[in-house]
C-alpha positions as CSV (number, residue, x, y, z in Angstrom):
1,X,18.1,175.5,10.0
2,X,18.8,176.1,6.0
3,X,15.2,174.3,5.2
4,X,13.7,176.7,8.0
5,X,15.4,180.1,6.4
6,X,14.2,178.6,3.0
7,X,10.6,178.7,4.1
8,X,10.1,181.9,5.9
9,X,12.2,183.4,3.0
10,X,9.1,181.9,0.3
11,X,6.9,183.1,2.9
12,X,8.0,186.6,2.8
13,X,9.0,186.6,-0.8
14,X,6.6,188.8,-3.5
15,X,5.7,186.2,-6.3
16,X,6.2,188.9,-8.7
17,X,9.4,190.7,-8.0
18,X,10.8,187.0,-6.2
19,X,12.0,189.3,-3.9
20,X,11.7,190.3,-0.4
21,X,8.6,191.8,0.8
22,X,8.4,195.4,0.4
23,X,5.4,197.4,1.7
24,X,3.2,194.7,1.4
25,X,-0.7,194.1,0.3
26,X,-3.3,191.9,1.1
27,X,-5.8,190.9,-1.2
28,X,-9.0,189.6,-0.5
29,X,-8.2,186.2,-1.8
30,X,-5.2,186.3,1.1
31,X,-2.3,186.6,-2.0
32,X,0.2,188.7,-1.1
33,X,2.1,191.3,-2.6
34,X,4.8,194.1,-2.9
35,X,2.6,197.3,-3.1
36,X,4.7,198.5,-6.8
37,X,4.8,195.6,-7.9
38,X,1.0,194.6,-7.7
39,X,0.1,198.1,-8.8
40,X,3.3,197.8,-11.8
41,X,1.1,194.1,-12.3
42,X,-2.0,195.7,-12.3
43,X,-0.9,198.6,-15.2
44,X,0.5,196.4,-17.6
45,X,-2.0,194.0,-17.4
46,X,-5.3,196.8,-17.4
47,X,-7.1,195.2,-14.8
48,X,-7.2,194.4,-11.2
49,X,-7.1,190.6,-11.2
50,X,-4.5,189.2,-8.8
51,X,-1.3,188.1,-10.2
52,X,-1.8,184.3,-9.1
53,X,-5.4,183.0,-8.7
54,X,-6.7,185.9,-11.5
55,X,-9.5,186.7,-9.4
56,X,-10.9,190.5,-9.3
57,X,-9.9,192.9,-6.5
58,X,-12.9,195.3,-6.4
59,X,-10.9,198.1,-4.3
60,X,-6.9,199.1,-3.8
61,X,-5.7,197.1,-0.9
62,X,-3.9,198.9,1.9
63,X,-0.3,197.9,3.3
64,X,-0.4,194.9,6.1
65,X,1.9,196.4,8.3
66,X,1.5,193.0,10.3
67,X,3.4,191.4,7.6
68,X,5.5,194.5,6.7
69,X,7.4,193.8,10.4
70,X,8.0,190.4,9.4
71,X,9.3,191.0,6.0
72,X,11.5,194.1,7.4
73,X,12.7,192.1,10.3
74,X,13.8,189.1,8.0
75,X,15.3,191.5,5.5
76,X,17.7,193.1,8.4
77,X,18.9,189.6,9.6
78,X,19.7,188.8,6.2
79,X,21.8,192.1,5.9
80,X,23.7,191.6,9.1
81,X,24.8,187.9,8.7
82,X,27.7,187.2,9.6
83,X,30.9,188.2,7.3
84,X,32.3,184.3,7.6
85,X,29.5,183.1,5.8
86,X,29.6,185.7,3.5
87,X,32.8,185.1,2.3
88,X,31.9,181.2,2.9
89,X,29.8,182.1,0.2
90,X,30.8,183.9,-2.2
91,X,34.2,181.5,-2.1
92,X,31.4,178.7,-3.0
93,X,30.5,180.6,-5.7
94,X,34.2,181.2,-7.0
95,X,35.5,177.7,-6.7
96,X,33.6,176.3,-9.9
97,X,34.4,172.6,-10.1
98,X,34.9,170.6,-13.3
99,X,32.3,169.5,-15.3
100,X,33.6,166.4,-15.6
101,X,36.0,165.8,-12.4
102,X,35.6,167.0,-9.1
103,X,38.6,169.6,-9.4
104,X,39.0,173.0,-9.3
105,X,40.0,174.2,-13.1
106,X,43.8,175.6,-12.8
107,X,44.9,175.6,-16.0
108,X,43.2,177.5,-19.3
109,X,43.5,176.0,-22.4
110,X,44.3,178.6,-24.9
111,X,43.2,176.5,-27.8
112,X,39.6,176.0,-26.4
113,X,39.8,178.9,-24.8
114,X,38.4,177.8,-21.4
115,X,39.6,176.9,-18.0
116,X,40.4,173.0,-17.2
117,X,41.4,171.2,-14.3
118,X,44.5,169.0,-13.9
119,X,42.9,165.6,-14.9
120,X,41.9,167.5,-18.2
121,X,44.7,168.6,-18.8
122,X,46.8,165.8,-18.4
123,X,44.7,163.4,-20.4
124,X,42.3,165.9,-22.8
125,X,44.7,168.4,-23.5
126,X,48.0,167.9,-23.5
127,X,48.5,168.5,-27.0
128,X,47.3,172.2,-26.4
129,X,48.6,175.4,-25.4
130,X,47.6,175.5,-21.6
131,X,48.6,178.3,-18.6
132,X,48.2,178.5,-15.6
133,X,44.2,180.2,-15.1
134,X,46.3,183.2,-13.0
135,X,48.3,183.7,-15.7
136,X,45.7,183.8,-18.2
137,X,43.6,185.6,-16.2
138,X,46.1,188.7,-16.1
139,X,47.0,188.7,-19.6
140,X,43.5,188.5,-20.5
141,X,42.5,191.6,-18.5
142,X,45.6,193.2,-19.5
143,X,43.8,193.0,-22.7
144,X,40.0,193.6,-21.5
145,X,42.0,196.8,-20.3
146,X,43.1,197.8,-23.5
147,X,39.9,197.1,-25.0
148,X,38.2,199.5,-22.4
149,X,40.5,202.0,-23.3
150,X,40.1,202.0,-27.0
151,X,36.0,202.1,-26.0
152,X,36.9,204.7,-23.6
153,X,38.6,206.9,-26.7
154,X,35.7,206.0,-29.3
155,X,33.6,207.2,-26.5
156,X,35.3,210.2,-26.0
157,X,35.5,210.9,-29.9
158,X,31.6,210.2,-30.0
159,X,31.4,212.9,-27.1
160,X,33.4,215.3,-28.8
161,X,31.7,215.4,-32.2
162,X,28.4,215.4,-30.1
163,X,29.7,218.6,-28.6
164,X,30.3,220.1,-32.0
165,X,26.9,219.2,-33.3
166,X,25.7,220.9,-30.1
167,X,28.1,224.4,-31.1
168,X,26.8,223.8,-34.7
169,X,22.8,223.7,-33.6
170,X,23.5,226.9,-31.2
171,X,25.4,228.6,-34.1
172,X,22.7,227.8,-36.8
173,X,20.2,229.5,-34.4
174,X,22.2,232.6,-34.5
175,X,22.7,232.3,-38.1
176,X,18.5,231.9,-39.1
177,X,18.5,235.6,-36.7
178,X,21.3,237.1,-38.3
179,X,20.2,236.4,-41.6
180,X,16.7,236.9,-40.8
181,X,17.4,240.6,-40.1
182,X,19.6,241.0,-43.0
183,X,17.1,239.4,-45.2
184,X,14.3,242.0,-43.7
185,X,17.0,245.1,-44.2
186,X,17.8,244.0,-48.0
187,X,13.9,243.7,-49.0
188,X,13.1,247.1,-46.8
189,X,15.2,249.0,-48.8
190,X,13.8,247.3,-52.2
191,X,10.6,248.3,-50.6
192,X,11.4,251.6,-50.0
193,X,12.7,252.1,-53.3
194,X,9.5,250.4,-54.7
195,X,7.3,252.5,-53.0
196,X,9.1,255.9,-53.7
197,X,9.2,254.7,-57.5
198,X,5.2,254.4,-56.9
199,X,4.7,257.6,-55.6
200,X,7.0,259.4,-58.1
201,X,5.1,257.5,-61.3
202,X,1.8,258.4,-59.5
203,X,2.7,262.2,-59.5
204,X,3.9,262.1,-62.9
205,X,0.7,260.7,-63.6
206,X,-1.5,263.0,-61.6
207,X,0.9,266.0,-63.1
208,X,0.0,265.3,-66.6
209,X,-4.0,264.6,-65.9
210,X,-3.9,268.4,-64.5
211,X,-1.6,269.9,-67.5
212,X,-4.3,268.1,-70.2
213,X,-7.4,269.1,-67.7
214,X,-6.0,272.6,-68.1
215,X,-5.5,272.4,-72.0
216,X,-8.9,271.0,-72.7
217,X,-10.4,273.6,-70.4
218,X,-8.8,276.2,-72.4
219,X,-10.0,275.0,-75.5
220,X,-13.5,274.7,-74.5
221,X,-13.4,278.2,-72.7
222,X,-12.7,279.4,-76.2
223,X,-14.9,277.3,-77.7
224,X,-18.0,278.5,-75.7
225,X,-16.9,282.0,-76.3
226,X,-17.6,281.1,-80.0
227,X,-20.8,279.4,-79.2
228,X,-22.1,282.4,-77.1
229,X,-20.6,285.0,-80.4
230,X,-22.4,283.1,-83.0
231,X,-25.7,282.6,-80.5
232,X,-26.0,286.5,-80.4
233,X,-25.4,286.7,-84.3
234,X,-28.3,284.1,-85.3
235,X,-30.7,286.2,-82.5
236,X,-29.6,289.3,-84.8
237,X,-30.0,287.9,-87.9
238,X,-33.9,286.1,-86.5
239,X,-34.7,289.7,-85.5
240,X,-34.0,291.5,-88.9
241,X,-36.1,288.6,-90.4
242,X,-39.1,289.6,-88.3
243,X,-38.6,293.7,-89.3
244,X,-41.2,295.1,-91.9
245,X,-39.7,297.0,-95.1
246,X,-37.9,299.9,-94.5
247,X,-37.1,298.7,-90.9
248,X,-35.3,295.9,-92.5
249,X,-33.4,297.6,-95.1
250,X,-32.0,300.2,-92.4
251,X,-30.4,297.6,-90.7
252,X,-29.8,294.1,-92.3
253,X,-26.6,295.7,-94.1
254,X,-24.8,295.1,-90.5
255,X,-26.4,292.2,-89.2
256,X,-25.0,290.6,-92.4
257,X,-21.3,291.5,-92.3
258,X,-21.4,290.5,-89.2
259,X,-23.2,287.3,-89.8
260,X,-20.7,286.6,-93.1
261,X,-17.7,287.3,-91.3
262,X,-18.2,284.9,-88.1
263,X,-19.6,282.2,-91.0
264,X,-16.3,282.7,-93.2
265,X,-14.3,281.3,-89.6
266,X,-12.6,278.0,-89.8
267,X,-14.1,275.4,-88.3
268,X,-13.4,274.1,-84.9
269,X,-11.2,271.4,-84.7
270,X,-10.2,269.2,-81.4
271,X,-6.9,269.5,-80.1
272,X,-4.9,266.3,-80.4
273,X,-2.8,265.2,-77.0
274,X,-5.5,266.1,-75.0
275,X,-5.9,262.7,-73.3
276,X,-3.2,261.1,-70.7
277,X,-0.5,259.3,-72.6
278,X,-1.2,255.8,-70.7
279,X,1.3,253.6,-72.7
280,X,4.2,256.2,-71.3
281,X,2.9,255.2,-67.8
282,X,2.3,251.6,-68.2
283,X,4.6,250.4,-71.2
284,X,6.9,248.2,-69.7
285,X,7.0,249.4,-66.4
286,X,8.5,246.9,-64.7
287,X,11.3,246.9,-67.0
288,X,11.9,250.4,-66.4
289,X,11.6,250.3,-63.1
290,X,14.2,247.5,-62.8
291,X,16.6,249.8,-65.4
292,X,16.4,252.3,-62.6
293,X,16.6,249.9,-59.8
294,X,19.9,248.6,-61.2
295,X,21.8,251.8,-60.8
296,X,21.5,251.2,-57.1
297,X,22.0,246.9,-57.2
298,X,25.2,245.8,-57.9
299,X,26.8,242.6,-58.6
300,X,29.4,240.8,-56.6
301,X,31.0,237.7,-58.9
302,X,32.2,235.7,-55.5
303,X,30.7,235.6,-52.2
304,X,32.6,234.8,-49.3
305,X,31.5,231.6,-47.6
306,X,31.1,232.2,-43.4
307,X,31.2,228.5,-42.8
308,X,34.6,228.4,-44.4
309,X,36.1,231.3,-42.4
310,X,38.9,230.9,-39.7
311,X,37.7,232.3,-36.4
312,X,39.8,235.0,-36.6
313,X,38.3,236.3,-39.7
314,X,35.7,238.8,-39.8
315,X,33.2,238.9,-42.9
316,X,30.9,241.7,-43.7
317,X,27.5,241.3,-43.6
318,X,27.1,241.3,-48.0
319,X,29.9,238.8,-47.5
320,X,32.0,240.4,-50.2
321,X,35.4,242.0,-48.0
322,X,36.9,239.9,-44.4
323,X,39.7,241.6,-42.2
324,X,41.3,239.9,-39.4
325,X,40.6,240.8,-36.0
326,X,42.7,240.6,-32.7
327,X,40.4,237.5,-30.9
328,X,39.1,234.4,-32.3
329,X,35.2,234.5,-32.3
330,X,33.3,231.4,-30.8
331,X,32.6,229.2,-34.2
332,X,32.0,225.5,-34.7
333,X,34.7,223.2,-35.5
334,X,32.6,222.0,-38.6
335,X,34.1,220.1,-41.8
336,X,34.1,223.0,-43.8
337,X,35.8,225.4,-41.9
338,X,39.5,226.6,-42.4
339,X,41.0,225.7,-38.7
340,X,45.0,225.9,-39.2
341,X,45.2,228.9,-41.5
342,X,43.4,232.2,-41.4
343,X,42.0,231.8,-44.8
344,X,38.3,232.0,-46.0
345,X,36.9,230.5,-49.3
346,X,34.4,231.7,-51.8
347,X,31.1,230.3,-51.7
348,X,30.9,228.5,-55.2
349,X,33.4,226.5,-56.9
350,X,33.9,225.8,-60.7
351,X,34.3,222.9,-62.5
352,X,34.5,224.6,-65.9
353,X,34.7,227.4,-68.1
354,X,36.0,231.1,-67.7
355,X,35.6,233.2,-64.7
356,X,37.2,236.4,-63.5
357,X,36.6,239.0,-60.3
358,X,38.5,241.5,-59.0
359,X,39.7,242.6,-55.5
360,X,40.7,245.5,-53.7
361,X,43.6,245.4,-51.5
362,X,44.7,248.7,-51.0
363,X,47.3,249.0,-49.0
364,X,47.1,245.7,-47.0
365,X,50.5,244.4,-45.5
366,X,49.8,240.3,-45.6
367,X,47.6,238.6,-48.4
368,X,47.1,235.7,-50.4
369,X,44.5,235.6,-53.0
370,X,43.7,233.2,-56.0
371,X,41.9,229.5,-55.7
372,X,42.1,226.5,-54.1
373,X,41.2,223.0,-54.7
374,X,38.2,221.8,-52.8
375,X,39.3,218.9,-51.0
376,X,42.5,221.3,-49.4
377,X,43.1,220.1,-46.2
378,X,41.1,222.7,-43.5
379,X,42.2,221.3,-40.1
380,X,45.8,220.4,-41.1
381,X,49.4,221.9,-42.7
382,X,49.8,222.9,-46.0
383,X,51.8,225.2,-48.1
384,X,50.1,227.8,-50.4
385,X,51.3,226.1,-53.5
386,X,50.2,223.8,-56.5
387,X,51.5,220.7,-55.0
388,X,49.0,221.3,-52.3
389,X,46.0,222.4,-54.3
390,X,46.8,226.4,-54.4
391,X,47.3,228.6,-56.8
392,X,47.5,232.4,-55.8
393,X,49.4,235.5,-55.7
394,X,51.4,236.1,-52.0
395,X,52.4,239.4,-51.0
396,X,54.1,239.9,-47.5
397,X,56.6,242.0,-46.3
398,X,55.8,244.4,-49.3
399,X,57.4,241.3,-51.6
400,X,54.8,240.0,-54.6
401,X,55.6,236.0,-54.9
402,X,53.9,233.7,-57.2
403,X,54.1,230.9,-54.2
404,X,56.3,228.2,-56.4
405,X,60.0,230.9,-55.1
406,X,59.7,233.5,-57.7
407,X,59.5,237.2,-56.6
408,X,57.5,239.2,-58.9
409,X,58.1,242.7,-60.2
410,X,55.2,245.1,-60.4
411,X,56.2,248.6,-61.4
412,X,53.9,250.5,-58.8
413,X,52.2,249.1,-55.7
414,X,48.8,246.9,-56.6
415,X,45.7,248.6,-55.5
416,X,43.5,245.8,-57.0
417,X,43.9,242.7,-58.0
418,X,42.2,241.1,-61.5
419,X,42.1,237.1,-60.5
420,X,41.1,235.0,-64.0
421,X,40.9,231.2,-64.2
422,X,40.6,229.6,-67.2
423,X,39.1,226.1,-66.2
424,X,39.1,223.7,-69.2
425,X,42.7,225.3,-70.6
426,X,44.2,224.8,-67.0
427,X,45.1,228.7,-66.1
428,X,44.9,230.6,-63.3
429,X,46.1,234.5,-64.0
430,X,46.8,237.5,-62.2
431,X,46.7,241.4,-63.5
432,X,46.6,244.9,-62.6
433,X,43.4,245.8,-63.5
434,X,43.9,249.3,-64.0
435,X,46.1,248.6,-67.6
436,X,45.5,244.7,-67.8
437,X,49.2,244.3,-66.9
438,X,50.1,240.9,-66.5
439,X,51.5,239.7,-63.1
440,X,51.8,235.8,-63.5
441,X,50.1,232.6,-64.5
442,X,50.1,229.2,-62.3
443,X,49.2,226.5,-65.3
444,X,48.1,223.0,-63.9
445,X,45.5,220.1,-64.8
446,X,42.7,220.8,-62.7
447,X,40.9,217.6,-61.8
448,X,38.4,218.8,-59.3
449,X,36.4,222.2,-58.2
450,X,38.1,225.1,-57.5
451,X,37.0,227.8,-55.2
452,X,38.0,231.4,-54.5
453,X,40.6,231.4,-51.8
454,X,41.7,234.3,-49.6
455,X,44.1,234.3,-46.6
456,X,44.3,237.3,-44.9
457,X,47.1,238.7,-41.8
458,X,46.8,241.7,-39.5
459,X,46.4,245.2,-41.0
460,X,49.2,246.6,-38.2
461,X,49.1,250.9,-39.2
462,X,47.7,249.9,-42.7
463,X,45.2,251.9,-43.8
464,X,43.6,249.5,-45.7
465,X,42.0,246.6,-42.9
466,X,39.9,245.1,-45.2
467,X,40.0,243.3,-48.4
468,X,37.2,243.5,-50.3
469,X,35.6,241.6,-53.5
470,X,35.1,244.6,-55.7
471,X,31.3,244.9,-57.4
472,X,30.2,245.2,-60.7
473,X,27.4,247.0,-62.2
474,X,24.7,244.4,-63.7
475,X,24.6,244.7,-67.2
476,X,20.9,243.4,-69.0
């Protein structure tokens, strides 16, 4: 009966897939076929030959539904057969005997790490470390388990920073249109400017062609005057010329006054300053249209950083002042960002030399300003101090503290604030930059950059909500 099955099994098997017919097709040299599988066959290979005997199919063959019942019917028996041999089965397939005995393996031999059957174990291994196989069978899941569930957190991790690249694409789009616009606003203005400086240099120029147009045609107004004054003269004098005696002697007395006294003039001479004064209009131009430009730009000597900012911080869109608002806006969770504290950092660090700004805090009830080291823990607890990296100037509760427990006396309230680091002596300073009053000075052996740091609470009834990086004019 087995043998039987067997054959009607290779009958109806595809000798592609080795499986059970499905859809079957004929070709013409009577090899059968599953209908994906031949056409699967037939893609790969980029031809039409058949699979077994290689010879060429000239058309697609259609399904043989004849052989299509046989294979269905054969496939349905095997699904419904009965659960006894099933289990017969797959109990056949469990019980694995010994390689070299005809026993089922009941013991695992840690040391070798594979199961063994009693024979083995009394005379291969009984100088090893051997369980029972259920035994080792549970403690080795128990560990398989454990191993799943550290993949299981990996995965998770994996997922999670896959999630914030996904926030951190999204967020980059709306950065390229934010700044896009802001880009276009900045440069429309400069335009603007540009082109209103164009205009105004053109009507200068236009001005001044008129006011020389006008002085040259004065000039030659009275010059042709002259011309026309001294044409009549020479036609008087040619006439007396032509007169006979007495004729002549009447009249040439006048003609020659006349004649003498237009002769005795000065001579004409050009006006100077009659032509446009180009080198006014063109001499350095675009130098003094940059000195005038300049009056309108200003400076600012730190510029936030928005991929620094807590979410609750709002920056401005010059980046140079952040308040704090009520809600948390929707931000990635990227390395650089400030996640525990609602601080912000300045966009450049420094490694060296001097460097000073200034910054307006009016009457702002919770602040901490000064610099922090760059590798300052963002996501985790720290304390604004030097021990930790920071060294500002704290004011809350209308109390000034230099963050290392000392209160600091200020005779009036601080409008501004003057920050000053001094890199290579190891000094960071604080001052009332109205008078240059001194306020305190954290010194330290800075071993790494250093970047602008500002931490920022609610404004409450202040009427100050921002604080804001003040600007300086740019000196050439």
């Amino acid at each position: 009966m087995a043998e039987k099955t067997a054959l009607v099994e290779s009958f109806l098997s595809c000798h592609v897939c080795s499986e059970t017919f499905r859809d079957p097709v004929s070709l013409s040299c009577s090899h059968n076929f599953c209908s994906s599988c031949l056409k699967k066959f037939w893609e790969q290979a980029g031809n039409k030959n058949c699979p077994i005997c290689k010879r060429k199919s000239s058309n697609d063959p259609g399904v043989n539904l004849s052989l299509k019942e046989q294979a269905d019917s054969f496939a349905e028996r095997q699904r419904t057969s009965s659960p006894e041999m099933v289990k017969e089965k797959e109990k056949e397939k469990e019980e694995v005997l010994c390689d070299k005995h005809p026993e089922v393996p009941s013991w695992f031999c840690e040391d070798e790490q594979r199961a063994v059957c009693p024979v083995c174990e009394f005379s291969l291994h009984q100088t090893h470390k051997v369980v029972p196989v259920e035994q080792a069978v549970s403690d080795l899941k128990e560990q398989l388990k454990s191993d799943l569930k550290s993949l299981q957190d990996k995965k998770d991790k994996y997922k999670q920073v896959e999630e914030t690249y996904n926030e951190m694409s999204q967020h980059s789009k709306k950065q390229l249109l934010s700044t896009e616009r802001q880009i276009r606003a900045e440069f429309n203005k400069i335009h603007q400017f540009l082109k209103e400086e164009e205009e105004s240099r053109l009507a200068a120029l236009r001005e001044e062609e008129e006011q020389k147009g006008k002085t040259i045609s004065r000039e030659m107004k009275r010059i042709q005057e002259q011309i026309s004054s001294l044409s009549d003269s020479i036609c008087a004098v040619e006439e007396d010329l032509q007169k006979h005696n007495v004729p002549f002697l009447s009249s040439y007395k006048a003609t020659q006054t006349r004649a003498r006294a237009q002769s005795s003039l000065s001579d004409p001479q050009l006006v100077s300053g009659a032509l446009i004064d180009v080198a006014k209009h063109l001499g350095n131009l675009s130098f003094r249209v940059w000195e005038k430009m300049k009056e309108k730009v200003h400076f600012s000597p730190v510029i936030l950083d928005p991929n620094t900012a807590n979410q609750c911080l709002h920056l401005s869109d010059d980046l140079t002042s952040v308040r704090c608002g009520d809600t948390k806006q929707q931000l990635p969770d990227n390395p650089e960002r400030n996640t525990k504290y609602v601080t912000v950092l300045g966009s450049e660090g420094f490694s060296s030399g001097k460097h000073s700004w200034e910054v307006e805090v009016g009457d702002h009830p919770d602040w901490l300003i000064g610099l922090v080291k760059e590798s300052v823990d963002r996501k985790g607890e720290y304390d604004a101090s030097p021990e930790y990296g920071v060294w500002c100037l704290d004011y809350d509760s209308g109390e000034y503290l230099d963050v290392v427990g000392k209160t600091v006396r200020v005779k009036k309230s601080l409008q501004r604030i003057r920050v000053q680091l001094d890199y290579d002596m190891g000094e960071v300073s604080f001052y009332n930059p109205e008078d240059m009053t001194h306020i305190c000075t954290h010194r330290d052996t800075f071993t790494e950059k250093l970047f602008p740091y500002f931490s920022i609470g609610e404004a409450g009834d202040a009427k100050t909500s921002d604080i804001k990086i003040c600007l300086s004019e740019i000196s050439l």
